[in-house]
C-alpha positions as CSV (number, residue, x, y, z in Angstrom):
1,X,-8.9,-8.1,17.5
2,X,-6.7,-5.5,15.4
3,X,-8.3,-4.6,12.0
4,X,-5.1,-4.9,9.4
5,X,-4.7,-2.6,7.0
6,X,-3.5,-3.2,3.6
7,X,-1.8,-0.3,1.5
8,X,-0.5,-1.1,-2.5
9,X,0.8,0.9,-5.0
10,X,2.5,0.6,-8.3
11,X,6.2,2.2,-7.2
12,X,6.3,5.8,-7.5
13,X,2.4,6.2,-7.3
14,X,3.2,8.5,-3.6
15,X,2.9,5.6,-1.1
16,X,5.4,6.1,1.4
17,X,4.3,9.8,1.7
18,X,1.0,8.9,2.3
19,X,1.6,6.3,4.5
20,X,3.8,9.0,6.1
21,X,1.4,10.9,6.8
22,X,-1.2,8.6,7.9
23,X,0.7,8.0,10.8
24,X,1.2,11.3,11.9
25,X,-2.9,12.0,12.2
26,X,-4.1,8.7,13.3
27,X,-3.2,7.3,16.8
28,X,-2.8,3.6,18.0
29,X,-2.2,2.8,14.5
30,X,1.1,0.2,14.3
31,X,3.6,0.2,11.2
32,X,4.9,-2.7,10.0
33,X,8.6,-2.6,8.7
34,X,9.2,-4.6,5.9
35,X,12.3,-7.3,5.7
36,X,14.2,-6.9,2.7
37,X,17.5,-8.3,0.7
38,X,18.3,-5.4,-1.1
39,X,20.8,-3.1,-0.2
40,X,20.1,0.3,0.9
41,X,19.5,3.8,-0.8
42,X,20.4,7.2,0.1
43,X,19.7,7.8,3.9
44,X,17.9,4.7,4.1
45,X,18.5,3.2,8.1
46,X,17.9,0.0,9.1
47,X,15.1,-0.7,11.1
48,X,13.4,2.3,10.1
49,X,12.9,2.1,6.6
50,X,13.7,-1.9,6.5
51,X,15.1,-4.3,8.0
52,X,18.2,-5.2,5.7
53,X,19.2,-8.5,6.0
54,X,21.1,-11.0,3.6
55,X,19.2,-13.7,1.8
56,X,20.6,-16.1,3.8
57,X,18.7,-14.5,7.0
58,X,15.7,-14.1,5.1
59,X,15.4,-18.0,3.9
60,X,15.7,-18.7,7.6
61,X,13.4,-16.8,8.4
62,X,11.1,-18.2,5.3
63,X,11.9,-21.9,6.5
64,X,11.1,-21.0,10.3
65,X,7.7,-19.4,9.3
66,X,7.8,-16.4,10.3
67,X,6.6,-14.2,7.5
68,X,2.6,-13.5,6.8
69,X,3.7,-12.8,3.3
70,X,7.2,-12.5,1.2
71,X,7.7,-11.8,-2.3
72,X,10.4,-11.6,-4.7
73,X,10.3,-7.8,-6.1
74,X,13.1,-6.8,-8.9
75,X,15.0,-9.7,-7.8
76,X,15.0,-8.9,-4.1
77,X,12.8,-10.5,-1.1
78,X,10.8,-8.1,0.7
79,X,8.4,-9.7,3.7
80,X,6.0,-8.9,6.9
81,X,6.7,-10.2,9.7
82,X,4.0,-12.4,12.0
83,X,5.7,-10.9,15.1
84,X,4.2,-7.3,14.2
85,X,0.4,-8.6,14.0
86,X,0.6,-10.3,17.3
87,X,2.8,-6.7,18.8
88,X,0.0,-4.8,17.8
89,X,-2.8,-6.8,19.1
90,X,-0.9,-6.7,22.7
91,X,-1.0,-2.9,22.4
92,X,-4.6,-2.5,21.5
93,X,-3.6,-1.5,18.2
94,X,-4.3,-1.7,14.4
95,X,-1.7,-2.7,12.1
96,X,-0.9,-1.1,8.4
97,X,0.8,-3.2,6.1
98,X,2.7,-1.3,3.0
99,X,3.2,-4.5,0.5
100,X,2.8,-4.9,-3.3
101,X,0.3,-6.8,-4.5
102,X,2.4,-10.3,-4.4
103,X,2.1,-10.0,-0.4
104,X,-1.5,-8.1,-0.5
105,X,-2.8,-11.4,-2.6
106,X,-1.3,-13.4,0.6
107,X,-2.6,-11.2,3.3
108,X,-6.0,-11.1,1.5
109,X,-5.6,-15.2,2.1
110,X,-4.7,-15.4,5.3
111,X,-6.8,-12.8,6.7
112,X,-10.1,-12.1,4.6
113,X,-11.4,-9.1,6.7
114,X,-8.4,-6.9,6.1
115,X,-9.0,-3.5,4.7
116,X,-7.2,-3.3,1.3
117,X,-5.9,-0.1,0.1
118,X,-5.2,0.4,-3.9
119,X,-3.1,4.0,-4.6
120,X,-3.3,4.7,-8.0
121,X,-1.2,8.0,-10.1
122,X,-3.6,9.7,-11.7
123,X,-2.2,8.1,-15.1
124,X,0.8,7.0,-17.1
125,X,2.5,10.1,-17.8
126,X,2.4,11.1,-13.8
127,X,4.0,8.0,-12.9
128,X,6.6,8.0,-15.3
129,X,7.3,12.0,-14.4
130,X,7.6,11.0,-10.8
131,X,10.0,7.5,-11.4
132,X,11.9,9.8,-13.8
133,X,12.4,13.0,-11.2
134,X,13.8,10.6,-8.6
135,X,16.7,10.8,-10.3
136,X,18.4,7.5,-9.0
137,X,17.5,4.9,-11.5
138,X,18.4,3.9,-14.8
139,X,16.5,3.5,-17.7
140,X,16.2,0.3,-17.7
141,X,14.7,0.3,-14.3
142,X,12.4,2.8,-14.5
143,X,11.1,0.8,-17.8
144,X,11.1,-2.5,-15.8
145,X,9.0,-0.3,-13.1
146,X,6.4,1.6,-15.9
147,X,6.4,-2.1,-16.9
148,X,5.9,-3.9,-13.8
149,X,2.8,-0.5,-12.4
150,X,0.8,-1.6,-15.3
151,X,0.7,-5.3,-14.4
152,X,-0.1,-4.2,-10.8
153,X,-2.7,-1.7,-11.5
154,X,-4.9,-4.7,-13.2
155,X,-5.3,-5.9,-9.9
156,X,-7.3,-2.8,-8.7
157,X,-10.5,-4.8,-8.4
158,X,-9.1,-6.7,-6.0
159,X,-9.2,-4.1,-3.2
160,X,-12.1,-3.3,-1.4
161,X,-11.0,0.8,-1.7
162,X,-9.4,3.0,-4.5
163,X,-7.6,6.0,-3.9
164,X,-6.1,8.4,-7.0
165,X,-3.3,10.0,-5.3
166,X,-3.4,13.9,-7.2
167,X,-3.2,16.2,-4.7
168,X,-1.0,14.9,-1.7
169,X,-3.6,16.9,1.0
170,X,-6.7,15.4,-0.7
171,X,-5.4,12.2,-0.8
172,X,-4.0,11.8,2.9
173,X,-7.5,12.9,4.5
174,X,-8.9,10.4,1.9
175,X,-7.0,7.7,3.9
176,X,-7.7,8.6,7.1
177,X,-11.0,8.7,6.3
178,X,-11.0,5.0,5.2
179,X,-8.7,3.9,8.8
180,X,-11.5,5.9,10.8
181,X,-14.7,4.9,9.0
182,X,-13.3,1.3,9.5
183,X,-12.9,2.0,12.9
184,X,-16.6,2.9,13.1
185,X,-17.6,0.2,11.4
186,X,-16.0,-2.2,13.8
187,X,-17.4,-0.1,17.1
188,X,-20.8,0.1,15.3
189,X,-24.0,0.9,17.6
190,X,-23.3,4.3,18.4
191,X,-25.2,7.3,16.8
192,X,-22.2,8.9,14.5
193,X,-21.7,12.8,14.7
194,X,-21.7,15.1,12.1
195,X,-18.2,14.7,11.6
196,X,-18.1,11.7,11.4
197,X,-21.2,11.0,9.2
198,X,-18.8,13.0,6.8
199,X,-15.7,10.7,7.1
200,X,-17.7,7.8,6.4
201,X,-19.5,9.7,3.4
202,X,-16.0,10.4,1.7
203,X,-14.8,6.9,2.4
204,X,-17.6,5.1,1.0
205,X,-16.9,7.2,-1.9
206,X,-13.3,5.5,-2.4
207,X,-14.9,2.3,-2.0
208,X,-14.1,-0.3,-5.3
209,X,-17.6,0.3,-6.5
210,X,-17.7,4.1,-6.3
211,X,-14.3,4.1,-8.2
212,X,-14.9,1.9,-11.4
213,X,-15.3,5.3,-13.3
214,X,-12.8,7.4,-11.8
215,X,-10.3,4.2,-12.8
216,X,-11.3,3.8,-16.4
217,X,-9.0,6.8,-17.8
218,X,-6.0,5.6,-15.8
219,X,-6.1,2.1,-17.3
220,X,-6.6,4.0,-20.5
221,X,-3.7,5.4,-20.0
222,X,-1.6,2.6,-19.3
223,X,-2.7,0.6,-22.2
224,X,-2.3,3.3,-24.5
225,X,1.6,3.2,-23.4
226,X,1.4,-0.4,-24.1
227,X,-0.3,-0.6,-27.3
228,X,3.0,2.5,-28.5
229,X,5.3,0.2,-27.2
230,X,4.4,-2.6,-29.6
């Protein structure tokens, strides 16, 4: 049975690029391309970023059950579908979900023993640097977004690991650490090597339990914002 991977993030917190590079250093490891209603951005292709489709599709698709999860985001519908989990259990393969933590809560429902995945910036004012530098939203949006992060980022505990996405280099073997050391943890039996007695050291180290501390200053953060806002 494929072990399904869950990966959240409050927008802008370096998801995609991680997720990027995840699958670049981990083999039989299957992505699974979200459906959405919103338009597209920049270079954004179809059926490589999304699948853009109109609403219309996507309540058929709602009504003929074929989603593990949907949720509306910003006013948009994003969802998984089924047909990816049973595509990468014909291959042999794993599956990694990237889904907000509507869809995560759904997942978590539906299929208790996935690995959940929480990415958090390192605080407030690293978020809002990053949404700002994008340069293709307004104000209002990246306020709704700040907004909408904080809201998310409650739902930390949740997840069964915690990753604080600083440095992009750290971060990645972080999470390749976790996908592996799950791995292992599936296999179990075998006597693990040195390397990969050390995978498993720095994953358990991201798990929820290890991470309470490191998480306190970046809630801090965020309800510091809040509390100025009033």
């Amino acid at each position: 049975m494929s072990i399904v991977y869950i990966v959240s993030a409050p927008s802008g917190s370096g998801k995609s690029t991680l997720v990027a590079e995840l699958l670049k250093k981990v083999r039989n490891l299957d992505f699974s391309i979200s459906y959405t209603t919103r338009p597209p951005r920049g270079k954004e292709q179809n059926r490589k970023e999304y699948f853009f489709v109109s609403r219309e599709e996507f309540a058929a698709m709602i009504a003929a059950d074929e989603f593990l999860e949907y949720a509306d985001v910003f006013g948009n519908y994003y969802g998984t579908a089924k047909r990816f989990l049973r595509e990468a259990e014909a291959r042999g393969n794993d599956l990694l979900l990237d889904i907000d933590v509507q869809g995560a809560s759904q997942i978590m429902q539906k299929i208790p023993e996935a690995v959940s995945i929480f990415i958090l910036p390192p605080d407030w004012q690293t978020l809002e640097s990053r949404l700002r530098n994008r340069g293709s939203d307004s104000e209002e949006v990246i306020r709704r977004r700040l907004d909408t992060a904080r809201r998310e980022i409650e739902n930390y505990s949740k997840y069964d690991y915690i990753l604080v996405n600083n440095l992009l280099e750290q971060s990645a073997g972080q999470l390749k650490d976790i996908v592996e050391a799950e791995r292992l943890k599936k296999k179990g039996g075998a006597e693990l090597s040195e390397e990969e007695k050390l995978l498993v050291a720095t994953a358990n180290g991201c798990r929820l339990e290890q991470s309470r501390e490191r998480v306190r200053p970046i809630l801090d953060s965020f309800r510091l914002q809040l509390v100025k806002g009033k």
